[in-house]
N, C-alpha and C positions, 0 to 999 in steps of 0.2 A: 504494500500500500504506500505511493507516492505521499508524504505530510510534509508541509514548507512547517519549520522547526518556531517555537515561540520562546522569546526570550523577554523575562518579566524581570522588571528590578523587584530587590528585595521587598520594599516598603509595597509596592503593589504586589506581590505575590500573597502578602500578609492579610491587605485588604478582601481581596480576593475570596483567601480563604474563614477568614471573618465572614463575610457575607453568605458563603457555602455553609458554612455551619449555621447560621441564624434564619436562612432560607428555610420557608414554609414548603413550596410548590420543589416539589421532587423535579420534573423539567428541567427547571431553572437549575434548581441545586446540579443534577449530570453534565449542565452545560458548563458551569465554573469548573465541576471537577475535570472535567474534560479540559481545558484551560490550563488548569493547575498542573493536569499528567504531563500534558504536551511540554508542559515547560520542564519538565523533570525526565525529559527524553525519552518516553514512555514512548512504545511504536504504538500506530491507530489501531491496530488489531489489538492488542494488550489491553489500553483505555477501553476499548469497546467489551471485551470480554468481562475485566473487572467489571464494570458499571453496567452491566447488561444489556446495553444498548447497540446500535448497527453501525458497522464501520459509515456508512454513509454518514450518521449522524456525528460522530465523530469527524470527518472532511470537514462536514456545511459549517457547524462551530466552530472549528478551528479557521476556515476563512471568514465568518462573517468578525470575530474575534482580531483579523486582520484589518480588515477593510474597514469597518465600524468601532472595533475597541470593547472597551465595558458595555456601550450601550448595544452592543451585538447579541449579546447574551441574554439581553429581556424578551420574555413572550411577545411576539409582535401578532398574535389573532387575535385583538382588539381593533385591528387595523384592516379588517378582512372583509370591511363595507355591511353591508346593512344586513341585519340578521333575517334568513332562510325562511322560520318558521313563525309567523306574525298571531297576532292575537286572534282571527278569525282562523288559522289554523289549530289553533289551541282551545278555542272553544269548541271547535267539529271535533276533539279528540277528549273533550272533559266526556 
């Protein structure tokens, strides 16, 4: 598995992992850990093993982690436009 390598300074690896432990949403929390491995030279297959998750998801984190930073790692489906199932939906199904 091809992984471009993530190099954290201290003080931000620390933050990091402050946030991974105080993390409610499990997601959220695999995507720092994920984060944190990489930086610890961990290969994608390994990260993904430990953390039960898909080598892909391991890639997509580690580049949006690139491209975006900290704020790469927030859930962004809040941001996935107007919700599917509308209140006349919901009443045909009470």
């Amino acid at each position: 598995m091809d992984m471009r390598r993530i190099v954290l300074h201290p003080q931000t690896w620390a933050k990091l992992q402050r946030i991974a432990r105080r993390c409610r949403d499990a997601d959220t929390r695999v995507r720092y850990l994920i984060v944190l491995r990489a930086d610890r030279s961990h290969s994608g297959r390994r990260i993904a093993r430990e953390l039960g998750c898909c080598s892909a998801t391991v890639r997509q984190t580690i580049r949006r982690h690139q491209t975006l930073g900290q704020a790469g790692l927030i859930d962004r489906r809040e941001d996935n436009g107007q919700s599917k199932a509308d209140t006349f939906y919901a009443d045909t199904m009470a």
